[in-house]
C-alpha positions as CSV (number, residue, x, y, z in Angstrom):
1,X,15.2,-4.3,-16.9
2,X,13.8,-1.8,-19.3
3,X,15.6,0.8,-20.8
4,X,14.0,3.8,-21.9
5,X,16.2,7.0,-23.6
6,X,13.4,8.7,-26.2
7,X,12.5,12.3,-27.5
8,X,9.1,13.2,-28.6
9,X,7.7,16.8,-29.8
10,X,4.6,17.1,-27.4
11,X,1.9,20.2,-28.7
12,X,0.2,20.8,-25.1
13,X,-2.6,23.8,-23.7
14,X,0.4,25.7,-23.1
15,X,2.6,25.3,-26.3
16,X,5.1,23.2,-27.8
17,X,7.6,21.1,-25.5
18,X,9.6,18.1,-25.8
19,X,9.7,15.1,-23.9
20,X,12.8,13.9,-23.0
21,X,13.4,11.0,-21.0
22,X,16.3,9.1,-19.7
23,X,15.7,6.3,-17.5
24,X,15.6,2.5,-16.0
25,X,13.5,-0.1,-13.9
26,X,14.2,-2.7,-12.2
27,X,12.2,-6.0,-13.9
28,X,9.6,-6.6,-11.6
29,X,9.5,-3.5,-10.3
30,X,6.2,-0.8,-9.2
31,X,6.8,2.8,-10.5
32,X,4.6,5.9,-10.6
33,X,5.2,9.0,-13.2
34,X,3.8,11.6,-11.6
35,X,3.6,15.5,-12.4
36,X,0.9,17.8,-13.8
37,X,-0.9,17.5,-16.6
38,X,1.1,18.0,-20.1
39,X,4.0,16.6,-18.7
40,X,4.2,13.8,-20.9
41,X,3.4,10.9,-18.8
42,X,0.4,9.4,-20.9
43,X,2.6,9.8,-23.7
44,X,5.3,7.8,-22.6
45,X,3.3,5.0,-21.4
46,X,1.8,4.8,-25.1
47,X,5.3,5.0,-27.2
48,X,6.1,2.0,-24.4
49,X,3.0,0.2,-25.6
50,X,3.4,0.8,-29.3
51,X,0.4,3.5,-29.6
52,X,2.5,6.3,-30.4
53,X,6.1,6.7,-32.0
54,X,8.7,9.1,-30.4
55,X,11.0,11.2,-33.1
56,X,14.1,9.1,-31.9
57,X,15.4,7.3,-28.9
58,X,15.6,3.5,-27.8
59,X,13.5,1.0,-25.6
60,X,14.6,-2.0,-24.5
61,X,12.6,-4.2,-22.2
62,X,14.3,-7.3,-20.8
63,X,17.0,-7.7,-23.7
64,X,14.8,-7.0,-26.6
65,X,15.1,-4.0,-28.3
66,X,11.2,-2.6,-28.5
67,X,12.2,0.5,-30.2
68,X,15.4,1.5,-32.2
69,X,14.9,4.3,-34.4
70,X,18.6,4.8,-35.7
71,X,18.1,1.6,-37.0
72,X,14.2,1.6,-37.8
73,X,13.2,-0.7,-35.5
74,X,9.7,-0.4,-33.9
75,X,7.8,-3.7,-32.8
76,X,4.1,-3.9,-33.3
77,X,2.0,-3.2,-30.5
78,X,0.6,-6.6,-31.0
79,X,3.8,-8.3,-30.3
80,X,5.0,-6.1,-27.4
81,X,3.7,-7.9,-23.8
82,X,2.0,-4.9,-22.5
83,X,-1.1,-4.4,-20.4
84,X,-2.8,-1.0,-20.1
85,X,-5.7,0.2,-18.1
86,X,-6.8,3.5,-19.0
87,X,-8.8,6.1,-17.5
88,X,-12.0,5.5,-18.5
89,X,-12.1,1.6,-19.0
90,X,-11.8,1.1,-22.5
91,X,-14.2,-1.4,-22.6
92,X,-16.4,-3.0,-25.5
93,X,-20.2,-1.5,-24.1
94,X,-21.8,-4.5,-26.2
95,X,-19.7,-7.1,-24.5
96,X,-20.3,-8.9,-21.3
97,X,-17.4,-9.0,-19.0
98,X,-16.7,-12.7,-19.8
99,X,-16.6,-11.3,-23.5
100,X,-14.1,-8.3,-22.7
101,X,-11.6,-10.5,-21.1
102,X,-12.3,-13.7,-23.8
103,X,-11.3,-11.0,-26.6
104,X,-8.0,-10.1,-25.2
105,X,-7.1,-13.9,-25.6
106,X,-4.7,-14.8,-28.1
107,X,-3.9,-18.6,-27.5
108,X,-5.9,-21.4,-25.6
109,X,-4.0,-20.8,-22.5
110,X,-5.5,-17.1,-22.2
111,X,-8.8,-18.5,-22.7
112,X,-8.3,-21.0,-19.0
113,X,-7.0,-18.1,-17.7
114,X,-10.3,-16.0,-18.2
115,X,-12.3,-18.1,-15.3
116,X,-9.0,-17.4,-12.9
117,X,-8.8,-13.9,-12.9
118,X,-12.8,-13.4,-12.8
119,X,-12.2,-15.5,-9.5
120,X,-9.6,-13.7,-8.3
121,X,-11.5,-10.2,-8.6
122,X,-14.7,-11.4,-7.8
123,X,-15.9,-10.9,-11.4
124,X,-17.2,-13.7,-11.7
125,X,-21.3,-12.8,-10.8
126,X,-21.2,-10.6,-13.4
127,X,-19.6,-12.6,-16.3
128,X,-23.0,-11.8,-18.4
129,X,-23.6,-8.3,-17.4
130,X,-22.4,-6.0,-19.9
131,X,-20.3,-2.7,-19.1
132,X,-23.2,-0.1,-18.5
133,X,-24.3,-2.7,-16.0
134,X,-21.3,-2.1,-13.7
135,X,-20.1,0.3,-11.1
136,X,-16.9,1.9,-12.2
137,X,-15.0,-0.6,-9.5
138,X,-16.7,-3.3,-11.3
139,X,-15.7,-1.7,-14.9
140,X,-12.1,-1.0,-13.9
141,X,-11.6,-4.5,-12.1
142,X,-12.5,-6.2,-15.4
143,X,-10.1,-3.7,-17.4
144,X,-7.2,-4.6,-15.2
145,X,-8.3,-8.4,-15.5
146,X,-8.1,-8.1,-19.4
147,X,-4.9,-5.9,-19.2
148,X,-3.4,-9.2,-17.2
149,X,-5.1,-11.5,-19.5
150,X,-1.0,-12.5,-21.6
151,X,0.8,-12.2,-18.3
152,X,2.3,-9.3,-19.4
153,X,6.1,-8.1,-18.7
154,X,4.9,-4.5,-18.5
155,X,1.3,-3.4,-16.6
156,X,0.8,0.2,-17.4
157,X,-1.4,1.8,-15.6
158,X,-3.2,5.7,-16.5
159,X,-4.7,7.3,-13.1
160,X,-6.7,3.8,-13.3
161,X,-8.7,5.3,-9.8
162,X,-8.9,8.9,-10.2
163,X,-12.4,8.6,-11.5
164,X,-13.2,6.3,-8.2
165,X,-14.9,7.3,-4.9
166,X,-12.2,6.9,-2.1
167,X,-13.3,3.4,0.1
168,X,-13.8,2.2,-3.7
169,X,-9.8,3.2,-4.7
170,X,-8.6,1.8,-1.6
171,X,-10.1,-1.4,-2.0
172,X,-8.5,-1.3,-5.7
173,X,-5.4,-0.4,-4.6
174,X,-5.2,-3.4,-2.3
175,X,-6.2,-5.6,-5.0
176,X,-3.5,-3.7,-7.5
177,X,-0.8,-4.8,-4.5
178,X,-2.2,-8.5,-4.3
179,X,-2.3,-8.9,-8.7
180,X,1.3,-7.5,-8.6
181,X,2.7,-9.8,-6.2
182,X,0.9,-12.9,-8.1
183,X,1.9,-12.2,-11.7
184,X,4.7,-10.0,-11.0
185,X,4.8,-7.8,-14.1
186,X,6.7,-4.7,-14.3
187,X,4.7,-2.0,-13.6
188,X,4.5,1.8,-15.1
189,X,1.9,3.9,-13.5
190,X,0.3,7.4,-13.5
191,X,-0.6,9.4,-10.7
192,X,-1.7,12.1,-9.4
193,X,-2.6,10.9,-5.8
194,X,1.1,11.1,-3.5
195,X,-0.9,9.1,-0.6
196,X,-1.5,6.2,-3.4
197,X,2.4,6.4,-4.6
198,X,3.4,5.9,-1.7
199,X,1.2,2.9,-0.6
200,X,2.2,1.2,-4.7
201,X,5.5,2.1,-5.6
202,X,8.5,1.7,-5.0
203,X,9.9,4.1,-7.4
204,X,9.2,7.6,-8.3
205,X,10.1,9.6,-11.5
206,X,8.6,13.6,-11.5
207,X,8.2,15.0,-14.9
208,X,8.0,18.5,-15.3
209,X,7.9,19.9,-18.9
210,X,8.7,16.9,-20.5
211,X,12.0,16.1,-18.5
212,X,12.5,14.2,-15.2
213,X,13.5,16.4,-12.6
214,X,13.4,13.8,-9.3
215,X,13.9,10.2,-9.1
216,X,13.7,7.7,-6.0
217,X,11.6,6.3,-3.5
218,X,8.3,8.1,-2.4
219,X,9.7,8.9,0.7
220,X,13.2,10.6,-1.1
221,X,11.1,12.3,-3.7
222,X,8.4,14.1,-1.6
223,X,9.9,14.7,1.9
224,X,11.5,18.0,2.0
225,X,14.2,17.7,4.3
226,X,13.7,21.5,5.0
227,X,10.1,20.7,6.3
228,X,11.4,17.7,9.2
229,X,10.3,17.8,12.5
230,X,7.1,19.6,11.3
231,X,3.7,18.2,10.7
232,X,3.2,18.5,6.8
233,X,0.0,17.4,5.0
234,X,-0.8,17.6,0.9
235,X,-3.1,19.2,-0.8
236,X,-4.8,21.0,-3.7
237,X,-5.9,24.9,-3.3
238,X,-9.8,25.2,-4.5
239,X,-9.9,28.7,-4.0
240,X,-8.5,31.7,-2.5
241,X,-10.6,34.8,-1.0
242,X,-9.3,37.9,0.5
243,X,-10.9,38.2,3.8
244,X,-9.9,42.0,5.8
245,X,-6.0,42.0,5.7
246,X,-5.4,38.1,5.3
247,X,-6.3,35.3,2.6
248,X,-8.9,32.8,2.9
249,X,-7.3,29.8,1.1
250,X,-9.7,26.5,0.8
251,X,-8.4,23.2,0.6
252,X,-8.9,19.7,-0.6
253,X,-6.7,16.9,1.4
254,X,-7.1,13.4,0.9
255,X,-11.5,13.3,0.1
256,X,-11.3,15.8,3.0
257,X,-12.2,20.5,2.8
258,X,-10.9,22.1,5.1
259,X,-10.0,25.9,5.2
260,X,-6.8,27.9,6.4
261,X,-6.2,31.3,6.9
262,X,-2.9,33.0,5.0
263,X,-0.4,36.2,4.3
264,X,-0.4,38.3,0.7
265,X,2.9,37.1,0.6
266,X,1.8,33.1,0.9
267,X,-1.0,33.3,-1.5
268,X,0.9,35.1,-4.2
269,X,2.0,32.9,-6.6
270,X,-0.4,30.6,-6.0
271,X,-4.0,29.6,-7.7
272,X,-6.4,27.1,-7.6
273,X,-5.4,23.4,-8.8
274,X,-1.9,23.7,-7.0
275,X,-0.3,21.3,-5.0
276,X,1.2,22.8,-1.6
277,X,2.6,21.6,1.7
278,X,0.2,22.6,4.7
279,X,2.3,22.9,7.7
280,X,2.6,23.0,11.3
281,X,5.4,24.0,13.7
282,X,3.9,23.2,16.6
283,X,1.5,20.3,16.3
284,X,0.4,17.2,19.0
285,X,-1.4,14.6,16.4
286,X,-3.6,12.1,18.2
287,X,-4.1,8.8,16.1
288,X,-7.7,7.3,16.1
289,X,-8.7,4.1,14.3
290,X,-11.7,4.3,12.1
291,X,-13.9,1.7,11.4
């Protein structure tokens, strides 16, 4: 179980805000923090992994107290069992890959575990290459390898796809599902993408300004029981163009543009890089396999 109550000043594009965060997971368990940018999410996964210290609050993971500040505790990033994949890889460019994962070792039993995991993500054909050799699935497969590396209690895990083409994020996420159910390690994740929450987690946590407005499964968190019956698809507004008396509103949803046509009184408060609900009243869906 880890245990997580902290406060940290946050300075973000659109002033200064607080993060304030009261919550638990299940040991074992996959959870996603998502919201927009500036939230806070980033931050909290680096005050879990020692990176950064909040003002005050508590962590405990599993029974040991990570973080304490009434009574000055704060354990060492070294000696916390953390993985994190960032972003952008995080890799060592003059390294090969059998070099990146051989530096996260600590002990002798890291070192046998090296040959496993570049087995078990099919690493193991490029063990000499060195990062600028690899395609960004290849870079971010070794990055989760070495985050894995100490078996550790808590994976944490920054929108490691978002820079990915789409068949290349599905095939990560399948592999993300297979290493979590081998290793078992409780995971933290970021995300902006609700179709790869809900295929992950199992737990959701929004942020919004630094506080957590919505908590539950993907399902509870993002259907709005106000929208059922309909036929309701997510995406992102890329731009919005009067067009006679209505509003040309273009769409991104899924890897997918498409364009829809909408009121002054739809389009009014909103601007390109929101999230909205498209919906449909009336609506007969047929499925078709793709190959």
């Amino acid at each position: 179980m880890i245990r997580i109550d902290i406060r940290k000043k946050l300075m973000t594009a659109e002033g200064k805000r607080e993060l304030s965060v009261s919550l638990e997971i299940e040991k074992g368990e996959f959870t996603t923090l998502f919201g927009k940018s500036g939230a806070g999410k980033t931050t909290l996964l680096r005050i879990i992994a020692g990176l950064t210290e909040p003002d005050e609050g508590i962590l405990t993971v599993n029974g040991e107290t990570w973080i304490d500040t009434a009574k000055d505790i704060s354990l060492p990033a070294k000696k916390r069992k953390t993985g994190f994949v960032f972003q952008d890889y995080a890799l060592f460019p003059n390294m090969s890959v059998k070099e990146n994962l051989e530096f996260a070792c600590e002990k002798q039993d890291d070192r046998r575990k090296v040959d496993e995991l570049m087995e078990m993500m099919s690493l193991a054909e490029l063990k000499d290459r060195k990062p600028g050799q690899l395609s960004g699935g290849q870079q971010q497969r070794v990055a989760l390898a070495r985050a894995l590396i100490r078996n550790p209690e808590v994976l944490l895990l920054d929108e490691p796809l978002s820079a990915l083409d789409h068949e290349t994020r599905q095939k990560l996420q399948n592999e993300i599902i297979n290493l979590h159910k081998y290793f078992s390690p409780t995971v933290i994740m970021v995300s902006h993408d609700i179709g790869e929450v809900y295929k992950l987690s199992k737990k959701v946590f929004c942020l919004e300004e630094g506080l957590i407005t919505k908590s539950g499964t993907p399902s509870e968190v993002f259907n709005n029981k106000k929208m059922r019956g309909r036929f309701q698809l997510m995406g992102e507004v890329l731009e919005i163009v009067p067009s006679d008396i209505v509003f040309e509103v273009s769409l991104l949803i899924g890897n997918h543009f498409t364009r829809v046509l909408a009121t002054e009184d739809e389009v009014k408060d909103l601007q390109a890089g929101d999230r909205v609900f498209l919906l449909s009243k009336a609506f007969n869906p047929i499925l078709i396999k793709t190959n």
